[in-house]
N, C-alpha and C positions, 0 to 999 in steps of 0.2 A: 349162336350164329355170329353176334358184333364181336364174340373172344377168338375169333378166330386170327387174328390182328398179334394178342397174346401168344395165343399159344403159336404161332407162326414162329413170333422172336424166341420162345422159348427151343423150337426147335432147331430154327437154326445158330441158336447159341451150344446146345448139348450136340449139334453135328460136326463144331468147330471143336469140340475139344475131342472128339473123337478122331476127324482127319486128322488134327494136331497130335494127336499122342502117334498115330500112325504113321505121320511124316517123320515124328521123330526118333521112331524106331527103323524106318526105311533110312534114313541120312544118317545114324549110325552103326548100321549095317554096312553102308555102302561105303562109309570113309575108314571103317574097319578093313574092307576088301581091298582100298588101297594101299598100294605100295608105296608109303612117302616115308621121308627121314622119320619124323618123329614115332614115336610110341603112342598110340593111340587107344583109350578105354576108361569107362565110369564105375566108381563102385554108383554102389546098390542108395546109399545115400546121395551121391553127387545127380543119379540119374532122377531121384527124386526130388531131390532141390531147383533141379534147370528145368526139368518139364514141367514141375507144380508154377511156375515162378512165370514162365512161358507161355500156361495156358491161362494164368492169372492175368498177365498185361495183355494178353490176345483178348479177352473178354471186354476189360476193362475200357481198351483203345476202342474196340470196335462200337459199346456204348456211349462211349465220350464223342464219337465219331456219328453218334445216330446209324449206323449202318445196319442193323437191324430193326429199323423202324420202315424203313422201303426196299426190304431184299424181297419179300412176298411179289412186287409189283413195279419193280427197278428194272430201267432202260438197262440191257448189258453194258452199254457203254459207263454208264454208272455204276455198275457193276463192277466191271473191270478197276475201274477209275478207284474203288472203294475200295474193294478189294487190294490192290496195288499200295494204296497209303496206310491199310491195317497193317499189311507185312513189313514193310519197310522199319515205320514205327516200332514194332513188336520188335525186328530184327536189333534196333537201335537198343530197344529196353533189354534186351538181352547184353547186346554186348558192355553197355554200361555197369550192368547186374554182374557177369562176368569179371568182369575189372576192377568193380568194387571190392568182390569178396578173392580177387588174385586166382582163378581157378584156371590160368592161361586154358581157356577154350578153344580148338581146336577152327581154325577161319574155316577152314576146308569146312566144317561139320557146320558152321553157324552157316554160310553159303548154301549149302546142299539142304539143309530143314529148311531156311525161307525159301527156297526155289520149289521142294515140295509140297510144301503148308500150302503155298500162295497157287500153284499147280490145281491138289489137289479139293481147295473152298471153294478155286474159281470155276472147277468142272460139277461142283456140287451144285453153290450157286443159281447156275446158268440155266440148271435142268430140273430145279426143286419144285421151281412154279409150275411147270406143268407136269411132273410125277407128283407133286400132292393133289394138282384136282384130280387126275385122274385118277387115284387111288380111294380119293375122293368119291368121285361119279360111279364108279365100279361098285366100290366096297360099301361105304358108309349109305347109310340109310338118308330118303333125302328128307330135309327142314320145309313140313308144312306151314305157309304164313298167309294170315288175311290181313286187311287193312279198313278199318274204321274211318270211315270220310270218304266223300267223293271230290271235293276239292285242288286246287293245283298240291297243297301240301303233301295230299295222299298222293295224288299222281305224280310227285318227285319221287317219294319215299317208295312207292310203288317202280319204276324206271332204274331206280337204285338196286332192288330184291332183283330185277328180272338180270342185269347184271353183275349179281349174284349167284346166276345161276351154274355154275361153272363149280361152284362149291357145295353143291347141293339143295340149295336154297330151291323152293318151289313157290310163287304167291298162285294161292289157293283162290282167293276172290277178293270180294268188298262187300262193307256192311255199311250201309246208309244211314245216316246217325237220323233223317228225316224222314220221317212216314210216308210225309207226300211226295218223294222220290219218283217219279217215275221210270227212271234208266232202267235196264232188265241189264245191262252188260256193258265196259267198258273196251275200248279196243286200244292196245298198246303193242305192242308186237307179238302179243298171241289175245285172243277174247279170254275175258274172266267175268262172270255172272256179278251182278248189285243184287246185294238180297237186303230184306230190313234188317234191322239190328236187333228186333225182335223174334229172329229166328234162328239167334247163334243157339241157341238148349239144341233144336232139331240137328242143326250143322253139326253138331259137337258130338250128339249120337250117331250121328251117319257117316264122318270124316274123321277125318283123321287130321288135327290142328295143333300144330308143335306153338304156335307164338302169334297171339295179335296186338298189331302195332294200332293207335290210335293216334291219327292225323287229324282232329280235330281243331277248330278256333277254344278257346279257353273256357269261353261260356258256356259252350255244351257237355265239359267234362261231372260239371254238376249234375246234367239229366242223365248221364253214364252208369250213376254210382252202381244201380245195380246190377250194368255187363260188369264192372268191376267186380263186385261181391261175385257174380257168376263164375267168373275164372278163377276167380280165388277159390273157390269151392271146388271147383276141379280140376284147379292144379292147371291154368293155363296160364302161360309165362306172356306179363302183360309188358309192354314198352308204350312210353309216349312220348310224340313229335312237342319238342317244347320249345316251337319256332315262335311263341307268341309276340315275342319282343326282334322282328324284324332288323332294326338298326341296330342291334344292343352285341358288338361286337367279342363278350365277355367269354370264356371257357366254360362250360356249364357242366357241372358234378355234383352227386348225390351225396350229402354226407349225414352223421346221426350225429345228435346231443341228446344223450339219455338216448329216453326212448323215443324221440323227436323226430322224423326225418326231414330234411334241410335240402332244399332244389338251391346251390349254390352260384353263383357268377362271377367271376374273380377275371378282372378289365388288368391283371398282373400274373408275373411268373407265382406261382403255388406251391410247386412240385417241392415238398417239403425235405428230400433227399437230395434231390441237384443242389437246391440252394445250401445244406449244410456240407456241401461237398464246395460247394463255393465259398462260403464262407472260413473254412479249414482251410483253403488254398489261400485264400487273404491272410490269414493270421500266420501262416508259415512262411509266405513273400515277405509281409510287411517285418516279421520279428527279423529273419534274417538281413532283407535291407536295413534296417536300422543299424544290427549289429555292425555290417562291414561299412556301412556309409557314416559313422558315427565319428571317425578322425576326419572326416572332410566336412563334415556337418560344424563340429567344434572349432576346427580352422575358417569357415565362412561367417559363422558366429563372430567370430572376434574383427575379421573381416568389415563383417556389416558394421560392428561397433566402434571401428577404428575410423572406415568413409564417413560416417556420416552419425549424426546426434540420434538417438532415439535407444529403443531395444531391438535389437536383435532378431526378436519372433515378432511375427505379426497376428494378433487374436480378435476373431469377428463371427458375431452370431451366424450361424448359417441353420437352412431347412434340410432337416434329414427325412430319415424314409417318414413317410405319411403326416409331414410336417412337423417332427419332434426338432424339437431346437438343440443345438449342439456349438460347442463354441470349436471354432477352427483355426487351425494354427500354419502358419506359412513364414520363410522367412522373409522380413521386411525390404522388398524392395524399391518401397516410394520415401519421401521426406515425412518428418518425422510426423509434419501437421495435414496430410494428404488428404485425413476424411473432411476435416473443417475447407479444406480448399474446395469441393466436390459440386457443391452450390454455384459456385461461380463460375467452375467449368464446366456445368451441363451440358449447355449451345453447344460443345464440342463433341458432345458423345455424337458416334453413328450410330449408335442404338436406342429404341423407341423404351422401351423395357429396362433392360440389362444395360448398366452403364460401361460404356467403351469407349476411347478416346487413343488412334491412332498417336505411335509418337509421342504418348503423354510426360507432359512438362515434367509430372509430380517426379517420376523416376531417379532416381542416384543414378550415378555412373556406374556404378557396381552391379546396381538394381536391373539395368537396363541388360547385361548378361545374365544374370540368373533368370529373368523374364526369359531369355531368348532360351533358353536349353531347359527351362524350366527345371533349375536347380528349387529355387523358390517352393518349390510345391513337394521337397524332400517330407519338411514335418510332418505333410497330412500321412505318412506312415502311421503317427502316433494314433491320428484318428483311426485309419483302418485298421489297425491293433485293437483298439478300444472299444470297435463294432459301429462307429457312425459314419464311417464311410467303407465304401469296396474297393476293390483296385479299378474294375472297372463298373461305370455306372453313370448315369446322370449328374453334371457337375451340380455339387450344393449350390443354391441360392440364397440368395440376401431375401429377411425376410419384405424387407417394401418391395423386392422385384417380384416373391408372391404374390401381394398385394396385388398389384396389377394383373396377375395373368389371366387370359382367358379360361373359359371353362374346361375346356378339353386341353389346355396344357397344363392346366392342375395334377391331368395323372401321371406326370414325370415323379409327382412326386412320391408317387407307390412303389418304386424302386430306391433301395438304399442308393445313396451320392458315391460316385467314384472319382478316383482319379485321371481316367482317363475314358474316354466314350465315343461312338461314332464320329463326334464333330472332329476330334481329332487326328483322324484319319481321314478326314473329306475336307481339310483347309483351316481348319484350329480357328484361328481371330477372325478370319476370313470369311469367314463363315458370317451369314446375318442370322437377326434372333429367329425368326420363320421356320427357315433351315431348318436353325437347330433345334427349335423344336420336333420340328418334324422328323429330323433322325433320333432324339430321344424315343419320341413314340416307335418307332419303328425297330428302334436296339428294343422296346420291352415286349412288343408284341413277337419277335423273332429271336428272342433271349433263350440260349445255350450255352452252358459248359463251352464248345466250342468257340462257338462267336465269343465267347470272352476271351479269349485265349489267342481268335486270329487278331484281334484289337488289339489286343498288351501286343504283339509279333510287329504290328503293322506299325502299334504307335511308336515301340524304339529308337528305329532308324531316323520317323520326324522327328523326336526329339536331339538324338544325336547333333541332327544338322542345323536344328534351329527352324522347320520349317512350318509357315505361317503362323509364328507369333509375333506378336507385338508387345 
């Protein structure tokens, strides 16, 4: 029942490469049928390479896009809208793909496939949601479910099934975890009988019970054990509501050690494929920045060491992911006794925490440009090469500004440190420490592939101009 979520994306991932192979046999049919100057036609390997290639980035964008995570249950307008940015992209990764390997592609035929792809996903789309339930409700057999508890818990989880029902879901009743029950029946938008819990064996002989869910408080899963042992015995597919921690904002997944099973809550991104899909896209930015920024890096070096006395790099313990210490590297752009100055000018920080100081004295002349376009923050490439910081992510902290922080801004620190993060795109210096914490929190709980990617987009152009630093 809960896989249906699954196997949705699964379906309308194998649907897209099926229009897609079909569009792109209709858009080279159809530029074949034209009459235009050129010569127009694919061997048997070229048509292999552009459609495998085609329906590889069509997948890929569309994942990276989240678009099949709300096509089951997506506003058309959303639809449209998603729809519309997959092709477009795709159309892009094509003609770059094209141009690399010189295969001059026919415009006329790249135009006519995204106009069909995009045609044909969006009439599929628009119509899947209601041609799978109905195929659904028709066809498929429906999912009988009871619910253990009588409580507000059960009667979410219950309100939830009965909206459900479109899928074939059917809730069957309730089972009273209490003896001294007296309800006979619940009323929700159709009556469903309360029986005791001690009459699932009868239920079970006389119905017909695909899955019960257990809405329980925590305490009473102990006087359970043996409905538990009971559906194990006959093969009833058991679930439980594992709302016990209220406030406890966490992701909750079932995982195994050995033969251990492990109820998990992870207050951070998890997803152990995005992040090494993240992490791969760091190391192939960062290597390549380095490479081409590496004459201008060695020019600002001698730069720095020609304005003003000191070295060149600047190196300072910072907190990386889940507090490991890492040393960080920046070019130097305050005098050369900056941190011994720092005491003295506290009073002038605007920030409670995190020291900042509008305008600060310490700055070089030179210092004071590389601050503004944040040339300065070149080296932490080294770092995100090396794996202690990301491109984007929560800026590293000084371990005393740890020290301080409250409790609940402690989990900034479960995401590896980036170069660049929300604050920077909502006012950079500008920003107070509150804020920023609070858009930390908020990049980790809505952390995407994506969202990292409109960030890097969004933070270019501020850096370009210089806007809100100090």
């Amino acid at each position: 029942m809960f896989s249906r979520q699954r196997k949705a994306r699964v379906l309308f991932g194998l649907s897209d490469i099926v229009l897609l192979a079909l569009a792109f046999e209709a858009a080279y049919q159809t530029r074949s049928l034209l009459q235009l100057e050129h010569e127009f036609y694919f061997t048997v390997p070229e048509t292999a390479l552009l459609l495998g290639f085609s329906l590889m980035s069509w997948i890929t964008i569309g994942v990276w896009l989240e678009i099949y995570e709300k096509l089951d249950s997506g506003h058309p307008r959303i639809i449209l809208r998603d729809s519309a940015r997959q092709c477009v992209y795709s159309a892009l990764c094509l003609v770059i793909f094209e141009y690399s390997l010189r295969l001059d592609l026919s415009r006329v035929f790249v135009v006519l496939f995204s106009a069909y792809g995009w045609v044909a996903v969006l009439l599929f789309r628009l119509t899947a949601g209601r041609v799978v339930g109905m195929i659904r409700r028709e066809f498929a057999a429906p999912h009988y479910v009871m619910v253990v508890g009588t409580g507000e818990r059960a009667l979410r989880i219950a309100r939830e099934l009965e909206h459900s029902r479109e899928y074939g879901v059917r809730l069957r009743g309730f089972l009273s975890e209490q003896s001294s029950s007296t309800a006979s029946e619940i009323v929700l938008n159709s009556h469903y009988p309360v029986n005791p819990v001690a009459d699932l064996p009868a239920i079970l002989r006389r119905h017909v019970v695909d899955e019960i869910i257990f809405a329980v408080g925590s305490e009473c899963l102990v006087d359970l054990e043996e409905i538990f042992l009971l559906c194990d015995e006959e093969g009833v597919r058991t679930r439980v509501v594992v709302d016990f921690f209220p406030h406890v904002n966490s992701t909750v997944s079932l995982d195994r050690f050995g033969g251990t099973p492990l109820l998990t809550f992870s207050a951070a991104p998890y997803d152990e494929i995005r992040l090494l899909v993240k992490r791969i896209t760091d190391v192939a930015m960062a290597a390549a920045g380095l490479i081409v920024l590496a004459p201008f890096m060695v020019t600002i070096a001698i730069l720095i060491r020609l304005t003003s006395p000191g070295p060149a790099i600047f190196r300072q313990e910072r907190c990386g992911l889940n507090g490991r210490r890492f040393l960080f590297y920046k070019f130097r752009s305050m005098c050369q006794n900056a941190e011994e100055m720092k005491d003295a000018l506290a009073h002038l920080s605007t920030r409670e925490t995190a020291f900042k100081i509008p305008d600060d004295p310490r700055l070089t002349g030179l210092g004071r440009y590389l601050r503004k376009f944040s040339i300065d923050e070149w080296p932490q490439l080294w770092n995100v090469l090396r794996g202690d910081m990301s491109l984007v992510g929560p800026r590293p902290a000084i371990p005393s500004e740890v020290d301080q922080y409250k409790r609940w801004q402690r989990r900034r620190l479960r995401m590896r440190p980036g170069l660049t993060c929300l604050w920077a795109v909502s006012g950079r210096d500008r920003v107070d420490f509150e804020t920023w914490m609070k858009l930390d929190m908020q990049y980790i709980d809505n952390w995407s592939l994506s969202l990292d990617w409109k960030i890097l987009l969004r933070t270019i152009p501020r850096v370009l101009i210089g806007s809100g630093a100090n």
